[in-house]
ROGU-286852 format. One record per residue: residue in one letter; x, y, z of N, C-alpha, C in turn. Coordinates in steps of 0.1 Angstrom, whole numbers, plus 2048, in hexadecimal, padded with zeros to 3 digits. Layout:
AXYZXYZXYZ
...
//
This chain:
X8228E67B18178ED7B681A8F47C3
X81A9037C581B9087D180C90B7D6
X80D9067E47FF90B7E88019137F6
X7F991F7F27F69287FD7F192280A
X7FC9278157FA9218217F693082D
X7F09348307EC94083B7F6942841
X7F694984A80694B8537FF94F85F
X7F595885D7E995C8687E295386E
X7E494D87A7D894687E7CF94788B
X7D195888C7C995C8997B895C897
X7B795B8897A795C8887A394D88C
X7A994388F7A79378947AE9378A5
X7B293E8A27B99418B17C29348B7
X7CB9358AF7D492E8AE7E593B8AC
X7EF9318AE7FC93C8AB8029348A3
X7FD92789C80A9218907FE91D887
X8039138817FA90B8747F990287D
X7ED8FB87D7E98EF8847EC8E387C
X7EA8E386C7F08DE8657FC8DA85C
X8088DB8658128DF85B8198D5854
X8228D58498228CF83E8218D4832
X8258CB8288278D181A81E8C4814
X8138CA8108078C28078108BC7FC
X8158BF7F681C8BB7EC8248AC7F1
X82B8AD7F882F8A37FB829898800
X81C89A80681089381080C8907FD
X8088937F780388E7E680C8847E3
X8168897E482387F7DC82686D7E6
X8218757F48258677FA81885D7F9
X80C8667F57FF85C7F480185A7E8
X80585F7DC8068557D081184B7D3
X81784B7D58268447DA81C8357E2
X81983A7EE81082D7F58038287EB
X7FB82F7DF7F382B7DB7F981F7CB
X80582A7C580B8197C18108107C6
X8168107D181C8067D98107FD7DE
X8068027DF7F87F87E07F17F17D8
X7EF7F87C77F07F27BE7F77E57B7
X8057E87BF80F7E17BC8097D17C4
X8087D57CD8057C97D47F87C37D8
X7F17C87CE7E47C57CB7E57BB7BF
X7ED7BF7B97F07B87AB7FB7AA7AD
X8037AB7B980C7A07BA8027957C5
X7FA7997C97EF7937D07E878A7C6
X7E37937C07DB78C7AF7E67827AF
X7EF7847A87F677A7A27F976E7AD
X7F976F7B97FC7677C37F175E7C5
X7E87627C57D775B7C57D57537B8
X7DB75C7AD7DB74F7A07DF74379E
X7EB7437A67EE7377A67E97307AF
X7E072F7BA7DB7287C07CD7237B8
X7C87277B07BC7287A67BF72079A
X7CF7217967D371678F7D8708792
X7DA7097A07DC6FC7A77ED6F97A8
X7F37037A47FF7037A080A7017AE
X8077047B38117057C48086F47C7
X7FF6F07C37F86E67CA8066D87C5
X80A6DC7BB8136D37B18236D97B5
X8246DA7B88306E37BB8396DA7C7
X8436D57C684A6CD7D08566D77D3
X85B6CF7E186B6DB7E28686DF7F0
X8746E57F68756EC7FE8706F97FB
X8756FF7F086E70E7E885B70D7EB
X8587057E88497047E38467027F5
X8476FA7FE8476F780984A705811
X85671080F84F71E81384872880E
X84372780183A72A7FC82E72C800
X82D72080182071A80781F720815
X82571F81B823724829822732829
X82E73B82582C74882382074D81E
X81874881381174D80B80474A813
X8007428167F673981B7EB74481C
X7EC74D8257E675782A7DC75B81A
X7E575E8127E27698077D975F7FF
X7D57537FF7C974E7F67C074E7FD
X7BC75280B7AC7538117A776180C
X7A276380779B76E803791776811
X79678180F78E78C815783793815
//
């Protein structure tokens, strides 16, 4: 998609674009951040499930022991 950008901007009285940039790419980087948010919306989900299944509660090891700690945060709900 090209989109028409003015070149004139004395009727704002201005001498450049105030906004400059290519929208196109401003689109592409907010879908880009809006799956990348998805994404971790969804590994969130699955991170919270297992706390719901009791599953890390059973879980022995050093693995499970930073688990636990890393994760800790991500089962208080917001």
């Amino acid at each position: 998609m090209v989109d028409h950008r003015p070149s004139d901007w004395r009727v704002l009285d201005l001498d450049k674009d105030p906004t400059p940039g290519d929208p196109q790419r401003v689109r592409t980087l907010a879908k880009t951040l809006h799956d990348f948010a998805d994404d971790v919306s969804e590994v969130l989900r699955l991170v919270r499930g297992t706390a719901g299944e009791g599953t890390h509660k059973e879980w022995a090891g050093k693995s499970a022991t930073v688990f636990k700690e890393e994760f800790s945060g991500a089962y208080r709900r917001t």
